[in-house]
LUMKOL-369157 format. One record per residue (C-alpha): x, y, z; residue number from 1; residue in three letters. Coordinates in Angstrom, 3 decimals. Example, Ala and Ser with C-alpha at 12.3 -4.5 7.8 and 13.67 -1.06 7.14 Angstrom:
2
c1,c2,c3,i,aa
12.300,-4.500,7.800,1,ala
13.670,-1.060,7.140,2,ser
//
This chain:
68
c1,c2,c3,i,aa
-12.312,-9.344,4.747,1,unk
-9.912,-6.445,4.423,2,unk
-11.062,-3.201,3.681,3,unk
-11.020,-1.610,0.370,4,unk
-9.087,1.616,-0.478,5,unk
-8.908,4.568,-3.322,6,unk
-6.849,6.368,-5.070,7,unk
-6.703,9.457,-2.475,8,unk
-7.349,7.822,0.627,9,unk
-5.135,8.854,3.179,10,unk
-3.553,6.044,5.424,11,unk
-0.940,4.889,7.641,12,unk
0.627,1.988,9.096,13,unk
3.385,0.597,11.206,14,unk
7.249,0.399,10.450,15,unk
9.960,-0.548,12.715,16,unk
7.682,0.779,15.470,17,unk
6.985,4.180,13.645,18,unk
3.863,5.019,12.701,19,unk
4.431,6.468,8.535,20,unk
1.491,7.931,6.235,21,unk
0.978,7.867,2.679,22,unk
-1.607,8.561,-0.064,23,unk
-3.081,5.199,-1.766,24,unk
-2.302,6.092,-5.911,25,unk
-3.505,2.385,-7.203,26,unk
-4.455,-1.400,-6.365,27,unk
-2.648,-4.211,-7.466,28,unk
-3.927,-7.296,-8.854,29,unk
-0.662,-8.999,-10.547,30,unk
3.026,-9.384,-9.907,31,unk
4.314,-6.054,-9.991,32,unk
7.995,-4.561,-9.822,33,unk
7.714,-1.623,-7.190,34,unk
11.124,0.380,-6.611,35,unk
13.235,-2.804,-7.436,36,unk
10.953,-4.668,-5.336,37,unk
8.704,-7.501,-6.461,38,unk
5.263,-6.919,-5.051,39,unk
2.968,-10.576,-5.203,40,unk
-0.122,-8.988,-5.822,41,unk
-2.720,-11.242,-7.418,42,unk
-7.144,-10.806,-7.862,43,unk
-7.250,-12.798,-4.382,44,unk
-4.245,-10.864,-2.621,45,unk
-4.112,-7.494,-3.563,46,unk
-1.732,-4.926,-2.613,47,unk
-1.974,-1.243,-2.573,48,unk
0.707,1.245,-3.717,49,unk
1.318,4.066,-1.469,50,unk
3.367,7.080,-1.884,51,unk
5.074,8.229,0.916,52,unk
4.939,11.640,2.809,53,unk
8.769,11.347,2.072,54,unk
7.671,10.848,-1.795,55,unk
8.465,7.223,-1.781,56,unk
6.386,4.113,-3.319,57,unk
5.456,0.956,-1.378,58,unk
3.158,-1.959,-1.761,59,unk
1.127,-3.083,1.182,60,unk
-1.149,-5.673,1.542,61,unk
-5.013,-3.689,2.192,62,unk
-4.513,-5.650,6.088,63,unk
-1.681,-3.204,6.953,64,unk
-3.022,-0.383,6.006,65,unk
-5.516,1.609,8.299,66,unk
-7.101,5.013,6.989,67,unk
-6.077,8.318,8.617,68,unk
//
């Protein structure tokens, strides 16, 4: 099972080979519009929005995610 995350946890993952960090702000449980961007969330597959160092939101499923 994937581990759970809060709002306020700090954690990072991998894109395009570059490690970037963000801030968890809220779980998602239902199809969700994120920057223009459909997230599939759903109470089996959650995602996690994550705000950016760069101030930026993205959705990431809880498996990408690793806390920093």
């Amino acid at each position: 099972m994937a581990e759970e995350f809060k709002r306020g946890d700090r954690v990072e993952w991998s894109f395009r080979g570059h490690a970037v960090r963000g801030t968890v702000r809220r779980r998602l449980t239902k199809r969700t519009e994120i920057n223009g961007r459909m997230a599939a969330a759903s109470e089996d597959d959650p995602r996690y929005v994550v705000r950016t160092e760069s101030g930026s939101d993205v959705a990431h499923r809880p498996q990408a995610l690793r806390r920093v």
